[in-house]
C-alpha positions in Angstrom: -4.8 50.8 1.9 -6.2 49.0 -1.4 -6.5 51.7 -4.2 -9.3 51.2 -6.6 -6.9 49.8 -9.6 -5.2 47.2 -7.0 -9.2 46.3 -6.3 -9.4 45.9 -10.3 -6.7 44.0 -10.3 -7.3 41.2 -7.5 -10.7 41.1 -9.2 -9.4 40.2 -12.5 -6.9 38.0 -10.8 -9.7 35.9 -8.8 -11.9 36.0 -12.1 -9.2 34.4 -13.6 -8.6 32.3 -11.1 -11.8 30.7 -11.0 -12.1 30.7 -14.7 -9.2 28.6 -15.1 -10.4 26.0 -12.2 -13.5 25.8 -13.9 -11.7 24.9 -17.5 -9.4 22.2 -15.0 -12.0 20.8 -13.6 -14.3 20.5 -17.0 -11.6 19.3 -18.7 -9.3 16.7 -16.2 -11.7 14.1 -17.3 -10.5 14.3 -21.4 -7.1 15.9 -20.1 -6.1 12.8 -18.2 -7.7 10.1 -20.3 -5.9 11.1 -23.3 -2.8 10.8 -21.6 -3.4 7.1 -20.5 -5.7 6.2 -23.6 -9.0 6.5 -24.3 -10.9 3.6 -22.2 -9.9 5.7 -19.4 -12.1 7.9 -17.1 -12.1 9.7 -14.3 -14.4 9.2 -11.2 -12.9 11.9 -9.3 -9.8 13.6 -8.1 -8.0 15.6 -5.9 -5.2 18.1 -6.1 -2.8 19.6 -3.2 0.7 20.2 -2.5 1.2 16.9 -2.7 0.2 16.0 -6.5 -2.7 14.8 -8.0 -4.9 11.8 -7.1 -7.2 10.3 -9.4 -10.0 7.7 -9.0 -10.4 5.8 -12.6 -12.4 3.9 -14.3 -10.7 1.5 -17.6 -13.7 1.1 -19.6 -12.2 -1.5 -21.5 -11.2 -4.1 -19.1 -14.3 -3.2 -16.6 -12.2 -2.5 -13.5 -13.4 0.4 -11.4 -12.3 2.6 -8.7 -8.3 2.8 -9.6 -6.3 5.1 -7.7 -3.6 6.7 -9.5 -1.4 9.1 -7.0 0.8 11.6 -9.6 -0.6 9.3 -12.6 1.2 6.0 -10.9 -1.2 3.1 -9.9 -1.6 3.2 -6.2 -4.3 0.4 -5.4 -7.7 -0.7 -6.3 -10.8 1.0 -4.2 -11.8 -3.1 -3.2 -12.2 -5.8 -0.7 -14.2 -8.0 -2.7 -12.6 -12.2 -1.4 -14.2 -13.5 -4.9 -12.7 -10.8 -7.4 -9.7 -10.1 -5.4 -7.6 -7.9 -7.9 -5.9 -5.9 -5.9 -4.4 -9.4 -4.1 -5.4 -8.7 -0.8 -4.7 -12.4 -0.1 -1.0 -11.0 0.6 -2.9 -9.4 3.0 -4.6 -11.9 4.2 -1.5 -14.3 4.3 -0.2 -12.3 7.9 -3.6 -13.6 9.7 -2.2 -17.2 8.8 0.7 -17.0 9.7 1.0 -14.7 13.0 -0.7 -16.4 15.9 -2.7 -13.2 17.5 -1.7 -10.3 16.1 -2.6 -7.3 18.7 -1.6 -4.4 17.4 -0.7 -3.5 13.8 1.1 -0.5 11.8 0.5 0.3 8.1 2.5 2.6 6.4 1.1 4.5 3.4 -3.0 4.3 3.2 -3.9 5.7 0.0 -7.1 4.7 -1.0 -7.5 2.4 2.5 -8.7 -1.5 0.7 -5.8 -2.4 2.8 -6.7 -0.7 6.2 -10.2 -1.8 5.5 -9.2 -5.5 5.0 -6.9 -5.7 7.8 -10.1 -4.3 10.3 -10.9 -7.7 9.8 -8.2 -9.5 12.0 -10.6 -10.2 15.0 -7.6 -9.9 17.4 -6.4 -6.7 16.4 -7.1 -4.2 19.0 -5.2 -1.2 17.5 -4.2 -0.1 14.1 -2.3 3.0 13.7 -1.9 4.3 10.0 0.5 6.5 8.5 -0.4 8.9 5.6 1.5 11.5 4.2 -1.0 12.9 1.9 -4.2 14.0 3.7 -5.7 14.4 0.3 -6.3 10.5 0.1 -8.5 10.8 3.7 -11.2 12.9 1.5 -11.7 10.4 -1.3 -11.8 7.7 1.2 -15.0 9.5 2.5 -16.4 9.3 -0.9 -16.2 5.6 -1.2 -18.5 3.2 1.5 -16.2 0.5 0.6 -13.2 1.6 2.5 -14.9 4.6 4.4 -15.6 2.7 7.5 -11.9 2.7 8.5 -12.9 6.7 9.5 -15.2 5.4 12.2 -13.2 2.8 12.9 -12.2 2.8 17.0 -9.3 0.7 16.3 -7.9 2.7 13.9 -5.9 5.8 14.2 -4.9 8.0 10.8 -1.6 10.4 11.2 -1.1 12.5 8.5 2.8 12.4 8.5 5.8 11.2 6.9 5.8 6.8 7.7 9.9 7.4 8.8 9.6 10.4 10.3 6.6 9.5 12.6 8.0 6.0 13.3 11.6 8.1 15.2 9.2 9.7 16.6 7.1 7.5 18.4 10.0 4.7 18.5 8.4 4.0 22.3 5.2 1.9 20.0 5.9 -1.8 19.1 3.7 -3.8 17.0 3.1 -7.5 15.8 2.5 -6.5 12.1 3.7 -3.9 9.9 2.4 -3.6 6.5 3.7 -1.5 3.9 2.1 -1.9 0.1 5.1 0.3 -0.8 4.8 2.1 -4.5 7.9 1.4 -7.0 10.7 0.8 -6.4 12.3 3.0 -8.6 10.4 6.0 -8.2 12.2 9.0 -6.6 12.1 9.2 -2.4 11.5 5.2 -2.1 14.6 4.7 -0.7 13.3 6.1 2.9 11.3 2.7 2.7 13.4 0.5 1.4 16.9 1.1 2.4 18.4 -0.4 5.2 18.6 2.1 7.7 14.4 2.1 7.3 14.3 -1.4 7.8 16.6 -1.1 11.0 13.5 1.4 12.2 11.2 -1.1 11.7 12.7 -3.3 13.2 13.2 -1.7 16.3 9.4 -1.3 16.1 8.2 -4.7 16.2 7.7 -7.1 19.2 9.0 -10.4 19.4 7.6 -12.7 16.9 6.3 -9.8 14.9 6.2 -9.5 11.1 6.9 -6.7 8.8 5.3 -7.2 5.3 6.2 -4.8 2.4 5.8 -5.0 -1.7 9.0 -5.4 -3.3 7.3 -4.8 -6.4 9.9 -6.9 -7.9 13.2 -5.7 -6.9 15.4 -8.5 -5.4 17.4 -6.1 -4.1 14.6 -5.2 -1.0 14.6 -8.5 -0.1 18.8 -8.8 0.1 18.4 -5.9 2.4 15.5 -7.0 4.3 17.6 -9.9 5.2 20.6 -8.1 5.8 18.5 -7.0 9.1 16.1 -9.7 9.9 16.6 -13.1 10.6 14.3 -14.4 8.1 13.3 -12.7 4.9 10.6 -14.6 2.4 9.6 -13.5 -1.2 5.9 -14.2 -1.6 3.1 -13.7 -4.0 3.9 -10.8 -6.5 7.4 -10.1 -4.6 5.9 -8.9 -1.2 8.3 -9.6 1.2 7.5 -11.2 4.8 10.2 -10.2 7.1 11.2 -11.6 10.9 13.5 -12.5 13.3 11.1 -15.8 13.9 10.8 -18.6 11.0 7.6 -18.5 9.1 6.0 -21.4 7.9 2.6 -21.8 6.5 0.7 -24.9 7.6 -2.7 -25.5 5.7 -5.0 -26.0 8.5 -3.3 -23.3 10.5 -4.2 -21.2 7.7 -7.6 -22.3 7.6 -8.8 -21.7 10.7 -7.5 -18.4 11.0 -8.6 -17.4 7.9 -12.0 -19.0 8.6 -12.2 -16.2 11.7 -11.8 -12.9 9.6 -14.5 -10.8 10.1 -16.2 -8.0 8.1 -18.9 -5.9 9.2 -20.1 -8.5 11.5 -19.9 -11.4 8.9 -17.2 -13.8 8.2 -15.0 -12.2 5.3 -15.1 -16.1 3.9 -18.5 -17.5 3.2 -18.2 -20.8 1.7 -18.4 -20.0 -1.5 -16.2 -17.6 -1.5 -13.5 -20.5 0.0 -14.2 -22.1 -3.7 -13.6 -19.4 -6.0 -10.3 -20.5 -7.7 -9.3 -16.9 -8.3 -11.0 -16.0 -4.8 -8.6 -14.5 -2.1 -9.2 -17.1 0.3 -7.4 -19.8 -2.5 -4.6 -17.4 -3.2 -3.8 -17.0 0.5 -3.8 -21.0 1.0 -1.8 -21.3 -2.2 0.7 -18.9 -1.5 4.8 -20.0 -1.7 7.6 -18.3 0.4 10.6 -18.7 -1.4 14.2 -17.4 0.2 16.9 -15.0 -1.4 19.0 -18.2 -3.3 15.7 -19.7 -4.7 14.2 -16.3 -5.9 17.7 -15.1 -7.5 17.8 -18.9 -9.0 14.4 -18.6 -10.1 15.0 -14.5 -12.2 18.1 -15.4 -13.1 19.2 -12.0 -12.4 22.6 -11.8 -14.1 24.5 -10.0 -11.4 24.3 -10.0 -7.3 21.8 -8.6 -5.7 22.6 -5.6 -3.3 21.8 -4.1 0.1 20.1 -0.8 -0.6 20.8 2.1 1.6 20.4 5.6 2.3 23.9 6.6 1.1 23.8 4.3 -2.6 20.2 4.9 -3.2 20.4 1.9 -6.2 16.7 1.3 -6.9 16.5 4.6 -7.5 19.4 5.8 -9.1 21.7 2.7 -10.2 18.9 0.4 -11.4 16.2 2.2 -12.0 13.1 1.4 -14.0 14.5 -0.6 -17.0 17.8 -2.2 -15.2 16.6 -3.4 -11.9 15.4 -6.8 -13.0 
């Protein structure tokens, strides 16, 4: 039985409540872009048990549409080939290099440029897509550029850990698995990146198939990527290409199968967009896969790199941040 003072007080209590999401919500905008500096703003955001996701907008520089999950950049709300700065041509590089990709995994959709840009593989007839924060499903909704992938037939969204789903559905193999996995050093990465993970993946990929994550930089991912797959390849920006079957790029391989993405019914490569210097399709052609000795050769790391795994955690804990590379 509610007394008439408890009935005050919920009252008050929901007044309050409201009052204070009111002052959030007028304020995020300033809040946030204070915080980051003031050519910042936000489009929108979204808040859950999860963190905070922002959409915003750096005024100074002109690029729109950032996603920010918990204030960390988390991808670019674009697919455009000409102004390709989110470098979707790492992307892009798997249609050049696997034969006839069927069926494809992706790990982590945030803002969904990436789900969106692999809906263009022609020969893809299934793409499953792993999300642990449902939150990034609504702005997706908001945004015509990537909101297709919700009507998409090919493509199925779980909301659920990437590791956790992938033991339990270990029965599904794919040809590609993409991962355009957040820092390395951030706390929790380790369930991608360590070894164990990559033994999971593994076991989830067919013959010939390819599993393409982003480093972001550490050495170390790609030291334990090969400590499990035959072949292990640092490409553009760090993101790692990872088989038990050689890769090798061949120009007019490349071209062709670049030639037959499709987008909404129309080649994703007109033939201007195949000139644009900075243009995803030149990126993708001009892309070099370097192995373990060249890259450490090449950063001149000043110490070995190591295998990361569940037990030594080092990206997150030894290394970190400042002393990973």
């Amino acid at each position: 039985m509610i007394t008439k003072k408890s009935a005050v007080s919920v009252s008050a209590f929901a007044i309050l409540g409201i009052g204070c999401f009111c002052l959030v919500d007028k304020h995020t905008d300033y809040i946030f872009r204070d915080s980051l500096g003031q050519d910042i703003s936000i489009s929108s955001y979204i808040e859950n048990r999860y963190g905070v996701i922002h959409i915003a907008n750096d005024n100074k520089d002109g690029r729109k549409n950032i996603v920010l999950g918990n204030r960390m950049y988390d991808g670019i709300l674009n697919i455009d080939p000409d102004n390709d700065i989110n470098d979707l041509n790492r992307l892009y590089l798997l249609a050049a290099i696997h034969p006839n990709p069927k069926k494809a995994l992706v790990i982590g959709v945030s803002g969904g440029a990436w789900t969106r840009a692999l809906s263009s593989f022609p020969t893809l007839e299934t793409i499953d897509a792993i999300e642990i924060n449902k939150g990034y499903l609504d702005i997706i909704k908001q945004y015509p550029v990537v909101s297709p992938i919700l009507d998409d037939h090919r493509i199925n969204i779980y909301i659920d850990d990437g590791r956790r789903w992938l033991k339990r559905n270990s029965d599904k193999k794919y040809d590609l698995i993409i991962m355009n996995t957040t820092y390395h050093w951030r706390s929790g990465i380790t369930n991608l990146l360590s070894q164990e993970m990559m033994n999971i993946l593994h076991n989830s990929l067919n013959p010939n198939g390819i599993l393409a994550f982003n480093s972001t930089r550490s050495l170390d991912t790609l030291k334990t990527a090969q400590s499990v797959f035959k072949h292990a390849y640092w490409g553009t920006m760090g993101f790692i290409y990872a088989s038990d079957s050689e890769i090798n790029i061949d120009d007019n391989v490349a071209k062709n199968r670049l030639d037959k993405l499709v987008l909404d019914g129309k080649p994703l490569f007109n033939e201007a967009s195949k000139q644009v210097k900075n243009g995803a399709y030149q990126k993708t052609l001009a892309t070099k896969l370097l192995s373990l000795d060249e890259v450490e050769k090449l950063y001149n790391l000043g110490r070995d790199t190591e295998i990361i795994t569940d037990s030594n955690m080092i990206t997150e804990y030894k290394y970190g941040f400042l002393r990973n590379n």
